[in-house]
C-alpha positions as CSV (number, residue, x, y, z in Angstrom):
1,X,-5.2,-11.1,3.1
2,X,-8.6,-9.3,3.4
3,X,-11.3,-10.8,5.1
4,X,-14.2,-12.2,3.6
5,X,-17.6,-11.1,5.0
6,X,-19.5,-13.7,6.9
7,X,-22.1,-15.1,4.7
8,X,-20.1,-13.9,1.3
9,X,-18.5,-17.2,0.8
10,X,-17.7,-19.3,-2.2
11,X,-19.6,-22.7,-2.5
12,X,-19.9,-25.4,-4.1
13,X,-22.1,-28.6,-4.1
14,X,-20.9,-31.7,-5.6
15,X,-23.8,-33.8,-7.9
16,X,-24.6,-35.2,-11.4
17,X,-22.1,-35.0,-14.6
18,X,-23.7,-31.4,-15.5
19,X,-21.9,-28.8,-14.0
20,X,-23.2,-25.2,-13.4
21,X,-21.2,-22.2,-12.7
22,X,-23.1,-19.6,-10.6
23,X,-22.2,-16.1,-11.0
24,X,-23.1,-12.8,-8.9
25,X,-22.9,-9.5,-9.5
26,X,-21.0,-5.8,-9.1
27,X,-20.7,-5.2,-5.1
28,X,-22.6,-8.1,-4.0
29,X,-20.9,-11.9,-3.5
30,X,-22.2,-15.8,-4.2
31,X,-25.2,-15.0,-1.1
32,X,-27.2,-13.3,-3.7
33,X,-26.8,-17.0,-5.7
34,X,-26.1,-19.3,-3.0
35,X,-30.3,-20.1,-2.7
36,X,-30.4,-20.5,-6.5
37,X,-27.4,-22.5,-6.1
38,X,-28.7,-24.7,-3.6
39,X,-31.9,-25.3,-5.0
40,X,-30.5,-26.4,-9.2
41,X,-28.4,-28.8,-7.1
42,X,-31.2,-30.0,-4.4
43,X,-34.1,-30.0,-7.2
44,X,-32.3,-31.1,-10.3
45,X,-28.8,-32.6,-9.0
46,X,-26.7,-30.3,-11.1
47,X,-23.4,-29.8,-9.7
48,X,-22.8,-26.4,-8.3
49,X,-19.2,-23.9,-8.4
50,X,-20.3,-20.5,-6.9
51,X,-17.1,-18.2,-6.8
52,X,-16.7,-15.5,-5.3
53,X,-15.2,-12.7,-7.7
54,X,-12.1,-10.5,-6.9
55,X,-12.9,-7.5,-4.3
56,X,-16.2,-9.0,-3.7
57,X,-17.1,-9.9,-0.3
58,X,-14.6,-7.9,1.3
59,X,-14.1,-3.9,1.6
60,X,-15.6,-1.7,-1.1
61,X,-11.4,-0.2,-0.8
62,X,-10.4,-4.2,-1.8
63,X,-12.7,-3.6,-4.6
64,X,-11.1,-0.6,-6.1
65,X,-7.9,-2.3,-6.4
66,X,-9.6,-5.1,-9.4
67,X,-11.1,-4.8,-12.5
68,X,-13.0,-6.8,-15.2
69,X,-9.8,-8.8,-15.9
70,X,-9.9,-10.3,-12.0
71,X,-13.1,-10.9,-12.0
72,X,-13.5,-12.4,-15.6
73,X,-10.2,-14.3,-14.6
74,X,-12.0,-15.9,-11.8
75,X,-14.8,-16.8,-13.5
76,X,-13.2,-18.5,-16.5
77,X,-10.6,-20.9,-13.7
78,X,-13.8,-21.7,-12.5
79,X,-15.2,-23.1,-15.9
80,X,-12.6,-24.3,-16.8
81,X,-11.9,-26.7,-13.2
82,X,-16.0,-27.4,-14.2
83,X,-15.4,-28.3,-17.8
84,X,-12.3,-30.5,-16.9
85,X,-14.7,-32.7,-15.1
86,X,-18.4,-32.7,-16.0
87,X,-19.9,-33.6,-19.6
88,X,-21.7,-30.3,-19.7
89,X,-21.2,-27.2,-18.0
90,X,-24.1,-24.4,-17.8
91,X,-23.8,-20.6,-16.9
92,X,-26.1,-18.8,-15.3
93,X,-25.4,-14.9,-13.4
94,X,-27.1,-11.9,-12.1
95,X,-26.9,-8.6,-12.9
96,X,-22.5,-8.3,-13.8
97,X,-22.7,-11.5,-13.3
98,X,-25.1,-12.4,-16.0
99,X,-22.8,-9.8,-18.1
100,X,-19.9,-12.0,-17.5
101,X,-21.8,-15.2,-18.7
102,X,-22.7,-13.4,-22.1
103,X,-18.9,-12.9,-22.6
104,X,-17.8,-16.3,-21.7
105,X,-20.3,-17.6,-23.9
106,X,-18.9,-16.3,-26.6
107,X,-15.6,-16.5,-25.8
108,X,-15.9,-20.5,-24.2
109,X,-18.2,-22.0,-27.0
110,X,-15.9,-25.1,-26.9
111,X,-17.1,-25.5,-22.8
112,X,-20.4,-24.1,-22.2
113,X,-23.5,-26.4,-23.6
114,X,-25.9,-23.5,-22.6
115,X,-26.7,-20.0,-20.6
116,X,-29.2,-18.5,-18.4
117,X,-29.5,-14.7,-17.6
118,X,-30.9,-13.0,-14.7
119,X,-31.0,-9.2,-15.0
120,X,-28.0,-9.6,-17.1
121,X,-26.6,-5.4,-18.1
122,X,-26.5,-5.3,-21.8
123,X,-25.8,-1.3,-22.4
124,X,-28.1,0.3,-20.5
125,X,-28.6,1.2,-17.6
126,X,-30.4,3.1,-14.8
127,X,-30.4,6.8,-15.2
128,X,-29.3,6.9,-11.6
129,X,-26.2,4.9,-12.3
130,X,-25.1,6.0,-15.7
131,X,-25.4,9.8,-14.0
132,X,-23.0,8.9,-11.1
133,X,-20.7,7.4,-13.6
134,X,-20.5,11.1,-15.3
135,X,-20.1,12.9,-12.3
136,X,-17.0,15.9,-11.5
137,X,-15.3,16.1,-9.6
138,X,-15.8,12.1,-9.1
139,X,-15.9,10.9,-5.1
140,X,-13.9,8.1,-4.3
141,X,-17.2,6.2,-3.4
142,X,-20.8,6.6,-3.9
143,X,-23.5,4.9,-2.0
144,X,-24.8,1.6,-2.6
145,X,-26.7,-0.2,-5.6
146,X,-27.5,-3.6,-3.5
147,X,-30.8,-4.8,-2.0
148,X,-33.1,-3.6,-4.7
149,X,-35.3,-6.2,-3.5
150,X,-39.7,-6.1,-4.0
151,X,-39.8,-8.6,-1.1
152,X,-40.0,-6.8,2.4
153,X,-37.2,-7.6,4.7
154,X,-35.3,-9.5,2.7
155,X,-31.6,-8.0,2.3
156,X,-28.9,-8.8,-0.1
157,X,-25.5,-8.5,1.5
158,X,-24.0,-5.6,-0.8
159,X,-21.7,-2.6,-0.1
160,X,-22.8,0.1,1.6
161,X,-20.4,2.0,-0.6
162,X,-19.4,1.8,-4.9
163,X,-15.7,2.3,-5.4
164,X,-15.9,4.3,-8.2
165,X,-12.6,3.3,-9.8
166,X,-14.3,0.4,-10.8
167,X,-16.9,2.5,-13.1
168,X,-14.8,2.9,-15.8
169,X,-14.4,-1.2,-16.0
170,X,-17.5,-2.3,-15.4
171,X,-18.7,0.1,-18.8
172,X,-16.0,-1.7,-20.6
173,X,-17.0,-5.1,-19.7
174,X,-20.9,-4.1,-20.5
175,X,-20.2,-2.5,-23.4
176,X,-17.5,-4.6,-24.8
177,X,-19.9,-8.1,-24.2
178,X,-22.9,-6.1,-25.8
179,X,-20.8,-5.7,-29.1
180,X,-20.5,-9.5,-28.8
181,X,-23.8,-10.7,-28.3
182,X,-24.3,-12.3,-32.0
183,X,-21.5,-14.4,-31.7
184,X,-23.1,-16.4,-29.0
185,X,-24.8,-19.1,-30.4
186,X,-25.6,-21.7,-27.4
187,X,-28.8,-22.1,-26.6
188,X,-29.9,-18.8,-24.0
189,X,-32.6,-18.7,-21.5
190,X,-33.1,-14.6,-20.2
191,X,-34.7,-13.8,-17.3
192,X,-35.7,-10.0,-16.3
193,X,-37.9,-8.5,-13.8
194,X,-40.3,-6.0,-15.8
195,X,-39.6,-3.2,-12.4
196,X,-36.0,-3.4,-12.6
197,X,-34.5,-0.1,-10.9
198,X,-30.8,-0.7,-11.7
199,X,-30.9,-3.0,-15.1
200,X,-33.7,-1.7,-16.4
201,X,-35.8,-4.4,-18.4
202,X,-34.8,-3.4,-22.0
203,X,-32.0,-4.9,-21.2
204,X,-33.4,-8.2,-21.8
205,X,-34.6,-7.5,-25.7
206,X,-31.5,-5.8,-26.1
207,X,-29.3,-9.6,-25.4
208,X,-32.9,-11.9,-27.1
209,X,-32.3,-9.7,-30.3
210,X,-28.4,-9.6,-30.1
211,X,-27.8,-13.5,-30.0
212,X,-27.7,-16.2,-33.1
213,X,-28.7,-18.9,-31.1
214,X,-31.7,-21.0,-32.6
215,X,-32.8,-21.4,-29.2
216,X,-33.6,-18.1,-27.4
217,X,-36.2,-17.8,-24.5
218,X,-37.5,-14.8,-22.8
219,X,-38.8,-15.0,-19.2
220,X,-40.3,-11.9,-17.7
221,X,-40.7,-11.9,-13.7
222,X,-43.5,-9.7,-12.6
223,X,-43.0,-9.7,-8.8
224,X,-39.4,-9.5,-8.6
225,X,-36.9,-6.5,-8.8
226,X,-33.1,-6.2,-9.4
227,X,-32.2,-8.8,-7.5
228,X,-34.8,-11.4,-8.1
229,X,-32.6,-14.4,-6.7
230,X,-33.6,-13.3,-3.7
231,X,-36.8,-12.2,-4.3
232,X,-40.6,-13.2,-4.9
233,X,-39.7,-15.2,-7.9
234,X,-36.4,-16.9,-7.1
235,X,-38.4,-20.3,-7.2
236,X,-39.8,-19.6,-10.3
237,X,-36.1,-18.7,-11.8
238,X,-35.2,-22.1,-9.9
239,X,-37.2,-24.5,-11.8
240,X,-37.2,-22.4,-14.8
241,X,-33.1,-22.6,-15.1
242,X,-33.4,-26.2,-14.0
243,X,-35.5,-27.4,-16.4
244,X,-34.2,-25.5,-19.2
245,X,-31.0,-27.1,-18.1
246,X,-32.0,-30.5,-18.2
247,X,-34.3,-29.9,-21.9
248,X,-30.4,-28.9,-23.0
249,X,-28.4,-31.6,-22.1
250,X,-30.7,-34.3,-22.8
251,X,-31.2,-32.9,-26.8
């Protein structure tokens, strides 16, 4: 068995009868969520499931060896253990992991009473990364997308290194949720920093205008960059989930 990184643990944190399932995002593990985690279940009593997805929190060589499927696969045993024991089960994610709660949205309606994006990839994305995904010959690994971060001295614990047989995945999974964005219909709260340097903010009109849901909001973060759970505005995304959260299940 490989092993984990210190500090790239799963957690969890057992409260109220409204579950939320707290997703991270490609290369990073549950620290990126863990304070967002903390604080929906400290501030607002949510109970918290943050998993850590396949080849996540390991070796960027672990990595290479999963795909979309594991880490979709993980995610969904998580709602599911979630949805077998709370009333109402939220979403929320980060960057892939905001992807992945798109598609489980649509996929889950039965399950999940309502979603929250952070930096969520919807189709596009930096010029820096959809170059590397077109290069030849293709290296085995190309440096790091983690710690873009406004917020001096504040690191998200990342790989150094992108296994880059996991490109080709990670463009199905985007591109195969954006195709299903109007079939989500559960209510949808998206959060973006406007300085994004690996998602970049057009992402978030691009998932507003895609979904059916009746209940669509639109939070821009103006002092926050990629991965704004960590960053300047990680309260603000706090009490913004939270409370968008509790509005849901008390409607």
């Amino acid at each position: 068995m490989v092993e984990v990184m210190k500090g790239a643990e799963p957690f969890a944190f057992e409260g109220n009868d409204i579950g939320v399932l707290v997703l991270h995002g490609f290369t990073g593990c549950p620290q990126s969520m863990r304070y967002v985690g903390e604080e929906l279940h400290r501030r607002f009593g949510f109970t918290i499931v943050g998993p850590r997805l396949p080849g996540h929190g390991t070796t960027p060589q672990d990595m290479a060896t999963t795909s979309a499927k594991d880490w979709l696969g993980e995610a969904e045993r998580a709602l599911n253990e979630l949805a077998a024991r709370k009333s109402k089960v939220f979403v929320t994610g980060l960057s892939m992991g905001g992807t992945i709660t798109l598609n489980l949205a649509w996929r889950h309606k039965d399950k999940i009473t309502g979603i929250a994006t952070v930096a969520a990839a919807a189709g596009i994305l930096s010029n820096g990364m959809a170059d590397a995904m077109f290069l030849n010959p293709m290296p085995e690994f190309l440096g790091g997308i983690g710690s873009d971060i406004k917020k001096p001295g504040v690191v998200e614990l990342a790989y150094a290194d992108v296994p880059t047989a996991c490109f080709g995945t990670l463009t199905n999974l985007i591109m195969g949720t954006a195709t299903r964005l109007k079939e989500i219909t559960c209510p949808t709260l998206v959060i973006h920093g406007r300085e994004d340097h690996v998602v970049p903010a057009v992402n978030a009109t691009i998932v507003t205008s895609g979904v059916s849901s009746d209940d669509v909001r639109l939070l821009w973060l103006n002092e926050s960059y990629h991965v704004a759970t960590l960053d300047n505005d990680k309260d603000v995304i706090v009490n913004s989930i939270g409370r968008f959260f509790n509005e849901i299940a008390e409607a």
